[in-house]
N, C-alpha and C positions, 0 to 999 in steps of 0.2 A: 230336103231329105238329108236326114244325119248319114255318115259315111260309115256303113259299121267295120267293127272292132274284129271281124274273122274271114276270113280268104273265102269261104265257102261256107254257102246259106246253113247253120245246125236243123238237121229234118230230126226232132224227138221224136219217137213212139211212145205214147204216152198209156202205161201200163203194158206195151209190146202192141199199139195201135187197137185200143178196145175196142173201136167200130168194124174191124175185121177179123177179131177173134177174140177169145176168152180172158179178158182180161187178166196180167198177171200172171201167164202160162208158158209155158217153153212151148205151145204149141206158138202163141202170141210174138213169143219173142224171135222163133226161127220162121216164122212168115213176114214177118219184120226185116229179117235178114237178107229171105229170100226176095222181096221188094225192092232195097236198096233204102238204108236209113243211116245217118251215121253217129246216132244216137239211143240206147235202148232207155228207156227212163221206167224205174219200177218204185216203187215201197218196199219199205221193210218193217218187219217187227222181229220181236226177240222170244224163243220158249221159255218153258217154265227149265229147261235145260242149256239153256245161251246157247241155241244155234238159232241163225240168220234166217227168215222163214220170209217169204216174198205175198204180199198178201196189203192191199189196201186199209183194209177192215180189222181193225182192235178184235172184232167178237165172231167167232161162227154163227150163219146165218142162214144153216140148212144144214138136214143128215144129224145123227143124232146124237153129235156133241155143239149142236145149236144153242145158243144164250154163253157158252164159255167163253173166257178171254183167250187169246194167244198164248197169254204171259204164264195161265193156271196151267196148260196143254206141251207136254213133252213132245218133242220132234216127234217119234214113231207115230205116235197118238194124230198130232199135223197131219202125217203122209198121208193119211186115209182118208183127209177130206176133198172132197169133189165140188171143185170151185169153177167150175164149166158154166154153171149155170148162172153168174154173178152180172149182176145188170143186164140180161139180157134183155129185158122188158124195153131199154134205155136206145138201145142198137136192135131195132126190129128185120131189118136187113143180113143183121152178122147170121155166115151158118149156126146151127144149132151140134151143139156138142154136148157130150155128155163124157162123164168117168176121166176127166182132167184134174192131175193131184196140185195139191199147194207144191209148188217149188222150194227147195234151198236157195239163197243167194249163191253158194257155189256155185249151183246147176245153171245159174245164167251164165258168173262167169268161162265155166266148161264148156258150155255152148259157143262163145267166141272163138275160144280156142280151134273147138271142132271144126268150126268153119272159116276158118282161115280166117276173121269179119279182122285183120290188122288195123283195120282205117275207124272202126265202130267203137262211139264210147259208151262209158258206159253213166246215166243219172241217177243216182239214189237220192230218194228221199227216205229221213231218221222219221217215223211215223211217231213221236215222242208228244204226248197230248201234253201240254202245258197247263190245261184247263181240269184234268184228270189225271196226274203222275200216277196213280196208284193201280193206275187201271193196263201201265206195261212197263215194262223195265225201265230203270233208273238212265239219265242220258249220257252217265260215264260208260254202263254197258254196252247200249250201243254204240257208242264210237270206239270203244276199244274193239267190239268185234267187227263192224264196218271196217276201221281204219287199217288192222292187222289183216283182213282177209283183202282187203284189194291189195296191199302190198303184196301180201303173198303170192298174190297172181300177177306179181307186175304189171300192176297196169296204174299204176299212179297217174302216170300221164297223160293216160284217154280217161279218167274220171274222174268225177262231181260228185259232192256230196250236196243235199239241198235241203232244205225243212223251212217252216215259218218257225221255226223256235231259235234263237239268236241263242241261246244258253247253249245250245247242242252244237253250231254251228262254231262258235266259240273257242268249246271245248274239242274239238274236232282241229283245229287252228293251233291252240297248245299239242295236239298228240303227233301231226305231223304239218311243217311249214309248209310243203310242197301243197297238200292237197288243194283242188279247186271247191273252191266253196260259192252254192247258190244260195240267195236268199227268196225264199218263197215270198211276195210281197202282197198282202190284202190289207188295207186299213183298216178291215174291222179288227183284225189282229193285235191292234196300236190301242186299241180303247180304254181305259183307265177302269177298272172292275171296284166298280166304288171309289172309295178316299185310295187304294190302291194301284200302281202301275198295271198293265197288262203284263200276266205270269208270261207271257210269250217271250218277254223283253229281256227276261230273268233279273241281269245286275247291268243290265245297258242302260244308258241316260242318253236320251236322244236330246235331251237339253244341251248336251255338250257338244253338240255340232248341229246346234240353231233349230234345232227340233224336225229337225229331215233327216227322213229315212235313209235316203238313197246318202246323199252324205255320209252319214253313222257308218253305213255297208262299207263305202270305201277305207273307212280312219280305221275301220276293223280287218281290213284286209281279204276281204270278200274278192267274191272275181267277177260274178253275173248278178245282176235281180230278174226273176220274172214275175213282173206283176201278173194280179188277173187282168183280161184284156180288158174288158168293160162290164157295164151293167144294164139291163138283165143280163145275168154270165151265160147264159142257153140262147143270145139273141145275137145278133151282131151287125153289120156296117147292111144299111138299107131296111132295117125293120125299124117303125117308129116306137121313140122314146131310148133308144137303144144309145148310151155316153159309153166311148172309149177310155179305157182307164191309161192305155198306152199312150201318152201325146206326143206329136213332136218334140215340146218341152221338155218331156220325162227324157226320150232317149237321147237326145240332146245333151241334156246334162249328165244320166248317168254315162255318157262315153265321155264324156270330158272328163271324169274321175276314173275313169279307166274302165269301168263297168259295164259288162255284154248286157244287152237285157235279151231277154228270151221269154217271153208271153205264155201264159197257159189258160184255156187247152182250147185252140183255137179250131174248129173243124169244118165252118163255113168256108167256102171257096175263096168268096166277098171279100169276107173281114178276113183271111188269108191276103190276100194279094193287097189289101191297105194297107197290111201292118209290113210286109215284105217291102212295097215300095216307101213305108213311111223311113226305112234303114234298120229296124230291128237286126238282131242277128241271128236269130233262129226261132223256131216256133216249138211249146209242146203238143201235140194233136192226138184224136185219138182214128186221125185219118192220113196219117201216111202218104197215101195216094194221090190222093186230092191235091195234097201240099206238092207234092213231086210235078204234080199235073201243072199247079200255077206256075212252079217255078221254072219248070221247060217252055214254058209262051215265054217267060220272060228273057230265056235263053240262058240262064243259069246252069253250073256245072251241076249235075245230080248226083247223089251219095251211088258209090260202089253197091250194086246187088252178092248177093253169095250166097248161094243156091245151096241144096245139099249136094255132097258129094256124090 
């Protein structure tokens, strides 16, 4: 078992824990709170007025500015759509909610504040399609509005930026040194799109550090990768056919470059507790609970709760 790289297990909410509430929601992220996580992990995109709008999905997908992008939609225009109902088909368990708005990236970070959460970081992912630039903001936009609004909040030091786009994550690295940078890791990502590199890679040559990834992260100044765990991604440790993408190998070497690795979006018990004892360093889930569950048998410290006042 590799020895990880942080004093105490990272518990992500992955979207504010989508399997027990609405994805992407301040209701998601202060029940998150109220559980004890010490990680909130969201998306972001950008309007058609640069402000920071918390939301998975490029396109509305219900209510009736459905088929628009983020990008054509001014903030005001955002507030009024009702994103309650997003995967729930996915999470047949999660309550059923209704009339929950798209959040601001602020509103998350004012919510830490609110609740005292000092101990809670916070994950962003730059939702920058490499495969489709035209379809949302250019990825100098987002990082200058990412990068300036967590400073502003002071919280540099409890947060990550992360994306599968190396060109965002990059440039994110130029705007400020300090920030924590993750690298979202999927091979298909890596695939050569014809006679051409993968747009993901932007101007990176993984030729120049022996054609490994995980390497490339480190010479770039990254801090974590989370791969995906394995494959089938929906399956995990005791169903058949089911490969771990995490190996002792991988975390192995990415901590000897210095690099956390942190798994996404792990939600089985099972393949919970393999990847915990294989030494990863934290997990993204969209089960909270679960993860909190395994890691108290193991007798692990557990993330601060903080309740509403």
């Amino acid at each position: 078992m590799s020895t990880r790289l942080v004093e105490r297990f990272d518990v992500q909410a992955h979207r504010g824990g989508s399997g027990l509430a609405a994805e992407n929601t301040l209701t998601a992220f202060g029940a998150a709170l109220t559980l004890g996580v010490s990680t909130l992990e969201c998306d972001v995109h950008v309007s058609s007025d640069n402000v920071l709008v918390v939301s998975h999905d490029r396109e509305i997908v219900s209510g009736p500015l459905t088929g628009r992008l983020i990008r054509q939609l001014t903030h005001d225009e955002l507030r009024t759509v009702d994103v309650a109902g997003l995967r729930a088909a996915d999470f047949p368990d999660r309550p059923v909610a209704t009339g929950l708005l798209m959040p601001e990236f602020a509103d998350v970070l004012a919510l830490l504040d609110e609740r005292g959460a000092d101990e809670v970081g916070v994950n962003v992912e730059i939702k920058y399609d490499a495969a489709a630039p035209e379809a949302g903001a250019p990825r100098e936009v987002f990082v200058e509005l990412l990068v300036g609004a967590i400073r502003d909040a002071g919280l540099t030091d409890r947060a990550s930026i992360q994306s599968f786009d190396w060109g965002a994550l990059e440039r994110v690295r130029r705007a400020d040194s300090d920030m924590r940078l993750n690298l979202l890791f999927n091979p298909k990502y890596l695939k050569d799109v014809g006679s051409m590199p993968s747009p993901w890679l932007d101007d990176v040559r993984l030729a120049d550090h022996g054609g490994d990834p995980i390497a490339t992260a480190a010479a770039l100044g990254f801090n974590a990768v989370s791969p995906i765990h394995g494959t089938p991604y929906t399956s995990g440790i005791g169903v058949p056919g089911y490969r771990p993408r995490v190996t002792p190998k991988l975390v192995e070497h990415a901590h000897s470059l210095g690099l956390r690795v942190v798994p996404y979006v792990v939600d089985d018990p099972a393949t919970m507790a393999h990847f915990v004892d294989l030494g990863v360093d934290g997990l993204i889930t969209d089960y909270p609970d679960r993860l909190r569950a395994v890691l108290a048998d193991r007798g692990e410290r557990l993330p601060t709760a903080y309740p509403p006042g």
